[in-house]
C-alpha positions in Angstrom: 9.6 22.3 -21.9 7.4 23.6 -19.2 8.2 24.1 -15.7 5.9 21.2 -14.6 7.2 18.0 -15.8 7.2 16.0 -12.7 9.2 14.4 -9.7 11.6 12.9 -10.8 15.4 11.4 -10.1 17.8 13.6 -12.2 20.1 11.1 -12.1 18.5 7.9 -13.0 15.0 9.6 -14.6 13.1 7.5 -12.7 10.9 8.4 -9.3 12.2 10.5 -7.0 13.7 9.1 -3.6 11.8 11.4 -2.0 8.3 10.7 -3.3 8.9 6.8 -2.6 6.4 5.8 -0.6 6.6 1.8 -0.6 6.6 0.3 3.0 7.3 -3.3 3.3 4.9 -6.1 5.1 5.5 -9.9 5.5 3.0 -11.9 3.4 3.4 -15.3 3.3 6.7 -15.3 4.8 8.0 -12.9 2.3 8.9 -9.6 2.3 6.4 -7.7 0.1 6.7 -3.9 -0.8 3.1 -2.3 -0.6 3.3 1.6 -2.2 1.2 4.3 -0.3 0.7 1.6 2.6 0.8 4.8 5.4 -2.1 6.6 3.0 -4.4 3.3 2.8 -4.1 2.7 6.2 -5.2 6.1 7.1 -8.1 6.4 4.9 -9.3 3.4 6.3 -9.2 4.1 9.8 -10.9 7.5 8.9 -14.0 5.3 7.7 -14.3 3.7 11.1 -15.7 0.7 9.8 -17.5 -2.3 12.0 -15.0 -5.3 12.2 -12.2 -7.0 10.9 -13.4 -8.6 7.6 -15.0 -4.9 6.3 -11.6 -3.3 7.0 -9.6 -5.9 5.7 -12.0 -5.5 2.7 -11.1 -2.1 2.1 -7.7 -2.3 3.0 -7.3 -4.5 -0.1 -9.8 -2.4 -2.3 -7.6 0.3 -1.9 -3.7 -1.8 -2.0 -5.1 -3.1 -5.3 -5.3 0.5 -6.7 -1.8 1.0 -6.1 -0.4 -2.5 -6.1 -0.4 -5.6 -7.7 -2.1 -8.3 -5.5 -2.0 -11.6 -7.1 -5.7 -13.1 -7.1 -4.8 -16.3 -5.9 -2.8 -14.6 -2.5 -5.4 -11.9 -1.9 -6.1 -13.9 1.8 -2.6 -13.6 2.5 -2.5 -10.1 1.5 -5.5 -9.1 3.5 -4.1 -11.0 6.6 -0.9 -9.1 6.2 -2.3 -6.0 5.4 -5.0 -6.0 8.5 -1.7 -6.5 10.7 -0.1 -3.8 9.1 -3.2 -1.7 10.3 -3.2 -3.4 13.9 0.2 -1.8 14.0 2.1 -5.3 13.8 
């Protein structure tokens, strides 16, 4: 086997601790676990975009290429996630 074979947990073979990077938000009352939440946050501030509904745009674009967002709740995930982003 080669040297590069991943991060992972040697004692359950599954990710890392270290390389979690889930970071809960509230949506809908429940407590949801959004993965790379501090990088998707960051990326869209970088872009510096106009108002509220373009960044809550993105913001989802971008949780919905690491996370599952269920069609049907995307509002709630947006209004979660754009709090998440407001620092709330």
């Amino acid at each position: 086997m080669g040297g590069d074979e991943g991060d992972y947990c040697q004692v359950c073979g599954g990710i890392s601790p270290a390389k979690v990077t889930t970071k809960r938000i509230l949506v809908g009352g429940a407590e949801i676990g959004i993965n790379k939440l501090d990088e998707i946050i960051e990326t869209v501030r970088a872009m510096n975009l106009p108002d509220d509904a373009a960044i809550t745009e993105e913001l989802l674009r971008l949780a919905k290429k690491f996370n599952y967002v269920p069609t049907k709740r995307s509002a709630e995930y947006g209004e979660a996630l754009l709090k998440a982003y407001r620092g709330g």
